[in-house]
FIGUDO-35704 format. One line per field, with one value per residue: residue number from 0; residue in one letter; x, y, z of N, C-alpha, C, O, CB in turn. Coordinates in nm, 3 decimals. Glycine has a CB too. Layout:
N
seq = c(NUM, ...);
type = c(a, ...);
n.X = c(X, ...);
n.Y = c(Y, ...);
n.Z = c(Z, ...);
ca.X = c(X, ...);
ca.Y = c(Y, ...);
ca.Z = c(Z, ...);
c.X = c(X, ...);
c.Y = c(Y, ...);
c.Z = c(Z, ...);
o.X = c(X, ...);
o.Y = c(Y, ...);
o.Z = c(Z, ...);
cb.X = c(X, ...);
cb.Y = c(Y, ...);
cb.Z = c(Z, ...);
END
This chain:
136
seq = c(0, 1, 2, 3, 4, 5, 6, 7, 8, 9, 10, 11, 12, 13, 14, 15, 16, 17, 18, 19, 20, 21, 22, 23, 24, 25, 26, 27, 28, 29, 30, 31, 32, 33, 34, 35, 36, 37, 38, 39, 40, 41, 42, 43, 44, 45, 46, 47, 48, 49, 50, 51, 52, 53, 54, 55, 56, 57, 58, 59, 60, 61, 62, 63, 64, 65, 66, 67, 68, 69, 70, 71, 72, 73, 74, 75, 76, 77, 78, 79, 80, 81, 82, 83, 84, 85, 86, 87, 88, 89, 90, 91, 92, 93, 94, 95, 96, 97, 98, 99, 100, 101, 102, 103, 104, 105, 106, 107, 108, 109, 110, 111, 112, 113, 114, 115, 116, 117, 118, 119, 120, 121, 122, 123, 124, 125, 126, 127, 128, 129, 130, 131, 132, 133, 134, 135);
type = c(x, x, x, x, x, x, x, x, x, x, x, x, x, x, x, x, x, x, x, x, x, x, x, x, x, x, x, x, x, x, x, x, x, x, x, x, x, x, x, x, x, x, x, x, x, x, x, x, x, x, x, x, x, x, x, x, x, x, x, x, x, x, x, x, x, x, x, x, x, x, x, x, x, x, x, x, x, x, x, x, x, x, x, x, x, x, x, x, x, x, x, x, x, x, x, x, x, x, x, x, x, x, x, x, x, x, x, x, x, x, x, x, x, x, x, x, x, x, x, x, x, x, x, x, x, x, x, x, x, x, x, x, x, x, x, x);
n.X = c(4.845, 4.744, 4.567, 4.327, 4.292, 4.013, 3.940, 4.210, 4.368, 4.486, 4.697, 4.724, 4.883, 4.763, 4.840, 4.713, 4.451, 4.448, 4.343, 4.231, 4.386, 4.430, 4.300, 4.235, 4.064, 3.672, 3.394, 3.029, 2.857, 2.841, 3.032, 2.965, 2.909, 2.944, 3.003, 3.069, 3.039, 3.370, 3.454, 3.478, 3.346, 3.501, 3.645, 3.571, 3.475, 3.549, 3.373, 3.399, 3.225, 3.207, 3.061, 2.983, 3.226, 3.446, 3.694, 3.770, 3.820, 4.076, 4.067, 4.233, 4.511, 4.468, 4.394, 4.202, 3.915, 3.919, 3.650, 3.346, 3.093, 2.977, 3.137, 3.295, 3.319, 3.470, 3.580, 3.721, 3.798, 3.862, 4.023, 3.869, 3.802, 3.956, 4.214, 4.431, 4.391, 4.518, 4.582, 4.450, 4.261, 4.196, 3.992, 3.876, 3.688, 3.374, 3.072, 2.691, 2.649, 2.653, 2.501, 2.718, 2.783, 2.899, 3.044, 3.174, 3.227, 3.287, 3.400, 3.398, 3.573, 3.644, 3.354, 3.281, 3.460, 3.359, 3.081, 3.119, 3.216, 3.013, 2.850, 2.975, 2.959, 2.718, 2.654, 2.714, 2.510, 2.601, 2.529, 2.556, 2.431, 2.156, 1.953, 1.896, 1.709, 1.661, 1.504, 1.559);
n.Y = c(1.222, 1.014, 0.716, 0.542, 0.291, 0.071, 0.010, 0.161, 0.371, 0.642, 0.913, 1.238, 1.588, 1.896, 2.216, 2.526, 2.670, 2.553, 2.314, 1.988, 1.749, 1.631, 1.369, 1.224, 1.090, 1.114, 1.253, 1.260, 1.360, 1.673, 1.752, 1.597, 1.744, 1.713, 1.730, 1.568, 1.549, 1.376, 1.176, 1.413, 1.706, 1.884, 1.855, 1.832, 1.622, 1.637, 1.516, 1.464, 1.318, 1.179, 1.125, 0.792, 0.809, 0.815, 0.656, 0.818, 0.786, 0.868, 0.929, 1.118, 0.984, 0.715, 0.600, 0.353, 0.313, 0.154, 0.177, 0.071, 0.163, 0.432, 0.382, 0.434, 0.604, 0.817, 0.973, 1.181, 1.261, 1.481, 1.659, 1.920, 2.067, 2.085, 1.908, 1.861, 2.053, 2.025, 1.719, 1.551, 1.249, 0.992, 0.760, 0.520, 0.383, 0.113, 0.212, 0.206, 0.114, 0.344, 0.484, 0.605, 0.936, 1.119, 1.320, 1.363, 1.583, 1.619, 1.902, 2.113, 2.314, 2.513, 2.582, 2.686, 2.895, 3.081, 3.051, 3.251, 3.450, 3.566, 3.609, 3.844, 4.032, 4.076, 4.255, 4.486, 4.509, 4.369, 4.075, 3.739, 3.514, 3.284, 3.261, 3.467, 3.774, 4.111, 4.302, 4.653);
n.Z = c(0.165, 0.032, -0.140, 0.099, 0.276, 0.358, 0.734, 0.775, 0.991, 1.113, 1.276, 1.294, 1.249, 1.216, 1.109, 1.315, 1.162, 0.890, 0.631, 0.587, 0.439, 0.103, 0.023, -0.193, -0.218, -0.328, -0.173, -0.200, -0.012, 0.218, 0.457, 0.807, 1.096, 1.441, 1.827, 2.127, 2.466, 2.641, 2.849, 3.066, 3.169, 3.104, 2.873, 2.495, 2.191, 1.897, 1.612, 1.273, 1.004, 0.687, 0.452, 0.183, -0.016, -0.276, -0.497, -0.752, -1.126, -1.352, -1.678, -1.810, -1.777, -1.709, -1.560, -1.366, -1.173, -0.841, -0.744, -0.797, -0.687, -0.460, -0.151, 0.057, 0.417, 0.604, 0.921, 1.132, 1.430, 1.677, 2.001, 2.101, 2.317, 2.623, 2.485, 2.263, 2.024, 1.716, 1.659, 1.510, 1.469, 1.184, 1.063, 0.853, 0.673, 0.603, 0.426, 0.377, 0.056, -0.198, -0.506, -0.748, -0.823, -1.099, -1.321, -1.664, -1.864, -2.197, -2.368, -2.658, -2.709, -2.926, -3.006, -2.768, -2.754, -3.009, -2.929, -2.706, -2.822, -2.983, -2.746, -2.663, -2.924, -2.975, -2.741, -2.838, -3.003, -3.276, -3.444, -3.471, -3.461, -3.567, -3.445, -3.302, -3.261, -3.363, -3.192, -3.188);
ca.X = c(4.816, 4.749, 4.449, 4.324, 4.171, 3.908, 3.998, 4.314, 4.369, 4.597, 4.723, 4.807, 4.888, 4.703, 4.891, 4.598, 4.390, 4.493, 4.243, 4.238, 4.453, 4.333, 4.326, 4.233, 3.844, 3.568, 3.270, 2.892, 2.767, 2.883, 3.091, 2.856, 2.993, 2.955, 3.019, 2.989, 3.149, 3.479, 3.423, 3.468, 3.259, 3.585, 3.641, 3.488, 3.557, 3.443, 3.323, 3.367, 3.204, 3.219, 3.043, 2.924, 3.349, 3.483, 3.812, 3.774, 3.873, 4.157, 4.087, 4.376, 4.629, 4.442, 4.370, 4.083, 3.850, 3.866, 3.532, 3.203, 2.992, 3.028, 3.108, 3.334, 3.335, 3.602, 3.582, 3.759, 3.842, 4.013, 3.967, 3.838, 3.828, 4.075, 4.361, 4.567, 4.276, 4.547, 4.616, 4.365, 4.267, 4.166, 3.944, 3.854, 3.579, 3.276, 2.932, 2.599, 2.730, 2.565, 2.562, 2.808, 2.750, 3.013, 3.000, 3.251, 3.182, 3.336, 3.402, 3.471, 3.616, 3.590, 3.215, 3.250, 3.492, 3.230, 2.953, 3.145, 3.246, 2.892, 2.798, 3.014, 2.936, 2.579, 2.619, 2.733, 2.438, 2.556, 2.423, 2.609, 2.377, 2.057, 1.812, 1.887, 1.631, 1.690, 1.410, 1.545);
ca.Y = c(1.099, 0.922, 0.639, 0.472, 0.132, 0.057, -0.048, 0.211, 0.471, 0.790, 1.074, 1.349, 1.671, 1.959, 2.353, 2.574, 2.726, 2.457, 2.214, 1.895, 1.755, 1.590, 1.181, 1.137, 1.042, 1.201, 1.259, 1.299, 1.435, 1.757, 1.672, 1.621, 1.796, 1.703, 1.736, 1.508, 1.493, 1.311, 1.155, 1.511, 1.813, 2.031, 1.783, 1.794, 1.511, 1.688, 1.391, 1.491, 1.253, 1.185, 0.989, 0.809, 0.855, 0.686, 0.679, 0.896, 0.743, 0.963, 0.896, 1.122, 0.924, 0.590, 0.521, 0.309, 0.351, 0.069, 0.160, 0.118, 0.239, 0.506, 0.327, 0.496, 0.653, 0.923, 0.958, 1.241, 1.281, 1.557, 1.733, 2.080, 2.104, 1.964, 1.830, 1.949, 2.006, 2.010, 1.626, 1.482, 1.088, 0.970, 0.633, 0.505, 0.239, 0.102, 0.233, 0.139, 0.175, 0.426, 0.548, 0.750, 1.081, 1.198, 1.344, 1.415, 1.663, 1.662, 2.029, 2.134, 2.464, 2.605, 2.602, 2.789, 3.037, 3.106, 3.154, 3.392, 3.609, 3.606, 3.703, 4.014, 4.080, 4.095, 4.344, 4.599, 4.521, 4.271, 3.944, 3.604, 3.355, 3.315, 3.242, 3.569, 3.852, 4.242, 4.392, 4.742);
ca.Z = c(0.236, -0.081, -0.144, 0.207, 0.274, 0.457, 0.857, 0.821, 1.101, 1.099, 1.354, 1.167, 1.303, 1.085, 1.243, 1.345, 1.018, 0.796, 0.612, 0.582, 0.346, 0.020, 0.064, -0.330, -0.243, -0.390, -0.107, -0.246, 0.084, 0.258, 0.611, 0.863, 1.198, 1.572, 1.881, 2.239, 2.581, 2.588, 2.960, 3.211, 3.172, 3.022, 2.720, 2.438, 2.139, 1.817, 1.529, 1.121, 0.915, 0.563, 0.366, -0.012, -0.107, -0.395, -0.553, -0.898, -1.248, -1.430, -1.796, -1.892, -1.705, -1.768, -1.407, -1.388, -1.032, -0.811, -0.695, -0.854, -0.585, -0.342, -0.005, 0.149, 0.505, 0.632, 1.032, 1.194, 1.546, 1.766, 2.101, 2.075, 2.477, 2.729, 2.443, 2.190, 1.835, 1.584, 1.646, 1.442, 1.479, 1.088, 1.064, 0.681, 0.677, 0.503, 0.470, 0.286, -0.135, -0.308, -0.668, -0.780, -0.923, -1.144, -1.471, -1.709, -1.989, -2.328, -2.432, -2.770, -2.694, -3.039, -2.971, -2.660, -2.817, -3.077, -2.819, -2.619, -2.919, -3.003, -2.670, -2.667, -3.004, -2.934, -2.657, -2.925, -3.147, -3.390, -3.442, -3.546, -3.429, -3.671, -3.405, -3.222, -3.386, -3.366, -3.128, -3.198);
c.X = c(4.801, 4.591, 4.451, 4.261, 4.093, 3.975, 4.138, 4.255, 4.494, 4.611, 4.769, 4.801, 4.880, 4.740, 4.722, 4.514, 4.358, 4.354, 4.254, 4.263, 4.415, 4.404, 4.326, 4.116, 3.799, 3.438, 3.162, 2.855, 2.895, 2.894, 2.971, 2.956, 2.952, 3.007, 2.968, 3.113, 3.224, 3.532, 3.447, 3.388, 3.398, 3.666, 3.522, 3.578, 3.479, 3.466, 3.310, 3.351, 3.173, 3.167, 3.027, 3.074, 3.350, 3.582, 3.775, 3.866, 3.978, 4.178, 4.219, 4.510, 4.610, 4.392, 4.220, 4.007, 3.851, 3.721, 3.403, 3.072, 3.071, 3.025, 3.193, 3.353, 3.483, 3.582, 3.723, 3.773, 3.965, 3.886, 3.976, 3.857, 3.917, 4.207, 4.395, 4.429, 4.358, 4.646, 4.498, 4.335, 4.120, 4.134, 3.888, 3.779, 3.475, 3.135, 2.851, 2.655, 2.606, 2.583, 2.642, 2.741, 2.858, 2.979, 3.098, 3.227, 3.295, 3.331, 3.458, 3.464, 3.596, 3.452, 3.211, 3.321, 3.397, 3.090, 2.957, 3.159, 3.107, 2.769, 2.876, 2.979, 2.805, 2.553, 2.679, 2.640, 2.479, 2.525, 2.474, 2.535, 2.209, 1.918, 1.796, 1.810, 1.656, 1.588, 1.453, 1.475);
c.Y = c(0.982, 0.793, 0.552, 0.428, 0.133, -0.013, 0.070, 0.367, 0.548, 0.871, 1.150, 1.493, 1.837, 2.097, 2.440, 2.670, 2.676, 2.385, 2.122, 1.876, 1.650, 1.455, 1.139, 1.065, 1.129, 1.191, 1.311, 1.384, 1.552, 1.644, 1.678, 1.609, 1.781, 1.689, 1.650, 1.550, 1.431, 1.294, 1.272, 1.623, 1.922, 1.947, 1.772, 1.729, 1.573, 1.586, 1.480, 1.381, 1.245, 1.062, 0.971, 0.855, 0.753, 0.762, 0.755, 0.809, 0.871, 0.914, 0.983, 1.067, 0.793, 0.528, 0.491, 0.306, 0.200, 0.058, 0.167, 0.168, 0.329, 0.439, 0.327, 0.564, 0.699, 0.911, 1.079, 1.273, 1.384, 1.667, 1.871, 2.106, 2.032, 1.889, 1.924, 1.926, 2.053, 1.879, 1.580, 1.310, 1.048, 0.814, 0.632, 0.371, 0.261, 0.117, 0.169, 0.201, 0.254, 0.456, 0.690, 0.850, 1.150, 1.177, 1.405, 1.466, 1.676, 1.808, 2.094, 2.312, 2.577, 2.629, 2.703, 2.940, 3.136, 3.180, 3.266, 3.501, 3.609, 3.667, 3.811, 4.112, 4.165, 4.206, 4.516, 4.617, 4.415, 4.122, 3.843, 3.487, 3.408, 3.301, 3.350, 3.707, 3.980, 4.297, 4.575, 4.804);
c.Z = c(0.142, -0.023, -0.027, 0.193, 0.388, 0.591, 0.875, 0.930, 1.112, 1.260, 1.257, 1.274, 1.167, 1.194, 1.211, 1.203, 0.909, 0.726, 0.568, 0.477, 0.266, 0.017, -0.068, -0.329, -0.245, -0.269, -0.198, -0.180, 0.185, 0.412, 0.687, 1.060, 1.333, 1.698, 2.015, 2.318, 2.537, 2.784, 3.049, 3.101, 3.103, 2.875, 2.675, 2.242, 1.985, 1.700, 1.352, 1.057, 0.778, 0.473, 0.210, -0.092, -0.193, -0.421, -0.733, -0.995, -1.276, -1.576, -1.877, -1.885, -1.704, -1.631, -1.420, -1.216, -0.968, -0.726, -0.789, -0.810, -0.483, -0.220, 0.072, 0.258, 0.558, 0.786, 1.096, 1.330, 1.602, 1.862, 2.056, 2.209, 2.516, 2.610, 2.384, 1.968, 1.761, 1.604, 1.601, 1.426, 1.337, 1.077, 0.937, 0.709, 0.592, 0.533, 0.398, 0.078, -0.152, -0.446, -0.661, -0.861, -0.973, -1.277, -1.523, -1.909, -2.033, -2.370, -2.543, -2.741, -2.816, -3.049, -2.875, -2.666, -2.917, -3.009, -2.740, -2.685, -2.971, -2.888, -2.638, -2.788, -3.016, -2.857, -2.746, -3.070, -3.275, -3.357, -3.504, -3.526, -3.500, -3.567, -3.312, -3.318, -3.326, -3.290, -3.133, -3.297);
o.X = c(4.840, 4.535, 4.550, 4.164, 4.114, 4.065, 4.181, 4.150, 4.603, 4.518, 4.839, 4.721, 4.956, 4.701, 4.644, 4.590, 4.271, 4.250, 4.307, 4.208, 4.362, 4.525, 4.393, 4.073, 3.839, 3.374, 3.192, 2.816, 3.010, 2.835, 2.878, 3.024, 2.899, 3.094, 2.846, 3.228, 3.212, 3.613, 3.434, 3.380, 3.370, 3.736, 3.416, 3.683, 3.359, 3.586, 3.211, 3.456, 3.088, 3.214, 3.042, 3.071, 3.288, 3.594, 3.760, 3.974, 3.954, 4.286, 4.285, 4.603, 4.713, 4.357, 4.135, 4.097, 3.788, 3.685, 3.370, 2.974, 3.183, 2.914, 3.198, 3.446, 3.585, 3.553, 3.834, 3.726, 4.087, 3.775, 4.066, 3.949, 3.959, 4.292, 4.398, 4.410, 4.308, 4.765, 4.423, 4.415, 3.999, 4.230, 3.846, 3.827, 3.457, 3.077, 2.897, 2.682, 2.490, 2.697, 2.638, 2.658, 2.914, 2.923, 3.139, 3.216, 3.393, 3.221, 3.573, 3.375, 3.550, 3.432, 3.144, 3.283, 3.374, 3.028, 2.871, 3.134, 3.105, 2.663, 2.814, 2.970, 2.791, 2.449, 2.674, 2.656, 2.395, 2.500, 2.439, 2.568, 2.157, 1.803, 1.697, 1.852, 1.680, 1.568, 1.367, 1.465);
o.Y = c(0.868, 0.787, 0.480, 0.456, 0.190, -0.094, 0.076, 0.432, 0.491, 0.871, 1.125, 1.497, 1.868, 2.105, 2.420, 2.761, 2.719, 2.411, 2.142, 1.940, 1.558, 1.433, 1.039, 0.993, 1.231, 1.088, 1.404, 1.489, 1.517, 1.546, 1.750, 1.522, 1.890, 1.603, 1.646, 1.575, 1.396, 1.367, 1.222, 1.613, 2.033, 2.006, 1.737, 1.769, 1.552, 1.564, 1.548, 1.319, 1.330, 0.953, 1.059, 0.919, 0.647, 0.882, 0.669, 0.765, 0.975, 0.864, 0.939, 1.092, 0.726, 0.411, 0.566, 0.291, 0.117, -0.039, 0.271, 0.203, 0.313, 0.429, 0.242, 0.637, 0.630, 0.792, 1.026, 1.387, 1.383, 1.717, 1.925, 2.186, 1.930, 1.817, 2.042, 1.851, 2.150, 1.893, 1.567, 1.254, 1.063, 0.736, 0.740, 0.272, 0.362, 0.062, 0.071, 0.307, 0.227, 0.448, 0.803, 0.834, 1.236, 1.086, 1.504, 1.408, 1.720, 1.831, 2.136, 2.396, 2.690, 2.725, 2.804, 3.048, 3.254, 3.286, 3.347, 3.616, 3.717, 3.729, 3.887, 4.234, 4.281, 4.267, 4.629, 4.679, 4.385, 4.075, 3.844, 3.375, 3.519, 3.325, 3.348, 3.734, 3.964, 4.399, 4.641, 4.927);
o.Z = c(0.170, 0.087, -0.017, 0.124, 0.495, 0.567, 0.991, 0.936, 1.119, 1.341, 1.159, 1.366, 1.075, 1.311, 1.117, 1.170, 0.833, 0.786, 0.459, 0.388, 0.328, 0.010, -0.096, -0.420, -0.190, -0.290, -0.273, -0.231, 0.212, 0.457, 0.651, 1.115, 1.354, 1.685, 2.033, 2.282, 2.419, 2.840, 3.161, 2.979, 3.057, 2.793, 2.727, 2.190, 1.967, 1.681, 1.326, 1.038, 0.750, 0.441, 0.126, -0.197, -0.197, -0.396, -0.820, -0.955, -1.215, -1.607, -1.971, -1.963, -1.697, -1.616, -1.467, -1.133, -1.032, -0.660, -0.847, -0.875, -0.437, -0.167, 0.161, 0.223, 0.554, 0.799, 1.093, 1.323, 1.588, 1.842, 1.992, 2.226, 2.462, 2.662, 2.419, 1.873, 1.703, 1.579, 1.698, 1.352, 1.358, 1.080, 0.897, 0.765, 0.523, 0.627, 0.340, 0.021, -0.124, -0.493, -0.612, -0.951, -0.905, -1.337, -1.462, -2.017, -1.971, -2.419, -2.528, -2.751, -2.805, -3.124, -2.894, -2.620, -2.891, -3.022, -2.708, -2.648, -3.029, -2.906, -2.564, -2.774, -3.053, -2.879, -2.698, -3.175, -3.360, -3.246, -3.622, -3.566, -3.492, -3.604, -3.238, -3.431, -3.206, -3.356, -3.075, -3.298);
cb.X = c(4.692, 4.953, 4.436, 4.322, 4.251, 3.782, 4.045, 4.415, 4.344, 4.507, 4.839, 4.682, 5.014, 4.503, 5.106, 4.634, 4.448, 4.594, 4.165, 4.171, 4.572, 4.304, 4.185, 4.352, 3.729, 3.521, 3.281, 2.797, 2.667, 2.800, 3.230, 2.708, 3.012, 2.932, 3.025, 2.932, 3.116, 3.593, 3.479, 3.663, 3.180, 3.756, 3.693, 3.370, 3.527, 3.452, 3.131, 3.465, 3.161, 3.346, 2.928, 2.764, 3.496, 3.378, 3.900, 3.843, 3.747, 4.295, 3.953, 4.410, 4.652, 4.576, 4.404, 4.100, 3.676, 3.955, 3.529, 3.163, 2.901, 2.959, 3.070, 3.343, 3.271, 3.591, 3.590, 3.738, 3.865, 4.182, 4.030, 3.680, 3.718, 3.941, 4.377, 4.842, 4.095, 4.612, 4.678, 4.395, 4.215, 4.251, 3.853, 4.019, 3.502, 3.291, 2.888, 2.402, 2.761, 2.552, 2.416, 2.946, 2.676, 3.163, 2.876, 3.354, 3.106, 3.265, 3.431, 3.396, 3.766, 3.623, 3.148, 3.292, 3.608, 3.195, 2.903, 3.261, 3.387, 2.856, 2.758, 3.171, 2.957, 2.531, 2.697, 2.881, 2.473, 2.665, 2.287, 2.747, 2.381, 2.065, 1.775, 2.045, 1.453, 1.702, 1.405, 1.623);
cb.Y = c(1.116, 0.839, 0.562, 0.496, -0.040, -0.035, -0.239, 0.238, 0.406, 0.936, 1.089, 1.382, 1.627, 1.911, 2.506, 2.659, 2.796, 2.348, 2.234, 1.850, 1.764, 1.675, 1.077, 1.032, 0.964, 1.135, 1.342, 1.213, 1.289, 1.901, 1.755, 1.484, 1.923, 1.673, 1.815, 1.333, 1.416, 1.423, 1.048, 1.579, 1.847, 2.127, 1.642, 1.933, 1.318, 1.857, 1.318, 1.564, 1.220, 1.211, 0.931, 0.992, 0.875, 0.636, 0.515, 1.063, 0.715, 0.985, 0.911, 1.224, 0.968, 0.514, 0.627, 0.155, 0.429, 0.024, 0.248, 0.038, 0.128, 0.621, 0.210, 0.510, 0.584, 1.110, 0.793, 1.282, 1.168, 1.689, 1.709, 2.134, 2.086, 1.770, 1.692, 1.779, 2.095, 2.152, 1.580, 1.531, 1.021, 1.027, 0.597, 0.491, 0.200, -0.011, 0.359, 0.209, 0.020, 0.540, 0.584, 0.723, 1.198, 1.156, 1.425, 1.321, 1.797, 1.591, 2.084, 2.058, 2.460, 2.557, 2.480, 2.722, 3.011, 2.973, 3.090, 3.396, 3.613, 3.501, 3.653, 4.030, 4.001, 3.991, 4.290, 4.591, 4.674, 4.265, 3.962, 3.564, 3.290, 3.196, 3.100, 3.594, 3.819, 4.298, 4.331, 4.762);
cb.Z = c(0.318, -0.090, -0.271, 0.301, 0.283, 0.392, 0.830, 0.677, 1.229, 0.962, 1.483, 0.965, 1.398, 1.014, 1.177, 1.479, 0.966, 0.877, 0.566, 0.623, 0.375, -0.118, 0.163, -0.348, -0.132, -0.562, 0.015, -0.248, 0.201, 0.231, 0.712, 0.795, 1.178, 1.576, 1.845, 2.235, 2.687, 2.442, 2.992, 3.314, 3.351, 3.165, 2.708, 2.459, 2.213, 1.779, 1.613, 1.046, 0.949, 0.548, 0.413, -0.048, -0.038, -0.540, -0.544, -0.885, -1.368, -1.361, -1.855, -1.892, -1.570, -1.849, -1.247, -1.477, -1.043, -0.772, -0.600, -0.906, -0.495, -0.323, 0.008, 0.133, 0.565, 0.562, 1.047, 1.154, 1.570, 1.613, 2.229, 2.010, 2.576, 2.811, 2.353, 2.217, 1.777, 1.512, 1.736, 1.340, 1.702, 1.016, 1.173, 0.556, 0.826, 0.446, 0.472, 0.359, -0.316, -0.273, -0.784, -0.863, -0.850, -1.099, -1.498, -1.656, -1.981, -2.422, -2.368, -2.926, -2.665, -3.163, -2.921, -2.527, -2.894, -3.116, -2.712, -2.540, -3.075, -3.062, -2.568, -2.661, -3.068, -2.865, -2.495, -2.960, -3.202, -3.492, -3.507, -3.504, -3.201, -3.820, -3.341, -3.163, -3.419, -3.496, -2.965, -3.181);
END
């Protein structure tokens, strides 16, 4: 679907099992899932909301975020009763900003190779790391 602006609106048609397909925003908060009438007693209009998205930086690709706060809203729509629930109706708008939470760890892998061969090593009794002491 690629990066959506705020005010845009979608149909999409998602076949039965499927999951929703990745827009390229980052949500903070887990979906939050409901259900109401959908005016007669054998519809029902089921509501996925999403909030706190932001567009993600890609420092290996140079892409810079045009968001500095989370204030994104997702909006899902589709009949579960009375229609057809793998037509999906997709609304993208703006909520209260929040702080982002994203963290991107530096990993010097030769460190973590090191630690792992010192934790297998260890489980056969020897000992490469100086602050680990011999209790046998």
């Amino acid at each position: 679907m690629g990066v959506c602006s705020e005010g845009q609106v979608f149909l999409i048609f998602l076949p039965p099992q499927s999951g929703f397909p990745n827009d390229g925003i980052r949500y903070q908060e887990p979906d939050n899932r409901y259900s109401i009438p959908a005016g007669s007693s054998t519809r029902e209009l089921e509501i996925t909301e999403s909030k706190c998205g932001f567009i993600p930086s890609s420092p290996g690709t140079g892409f810079t975020s045009p968001d500095s706060t989370a204030w994104r809203i997702r909006r899902r729509y589709r009949l579960t009763k009375g229609g057809h629930p793998q037509m999906v109706l997709v609304h993208y708008g703006r909520g209260p900003a929040a702080r982002k939470h994203c963290f991107i760890l530096e990993v010097d892998w030769g460190f973590v190779c090191i630690l792992c061969l010192d934790v297998f090593l260890y489980h056969f009794g020897i000992f490469l790391s100086s602050h680990v002491k011999q209790t046998h």
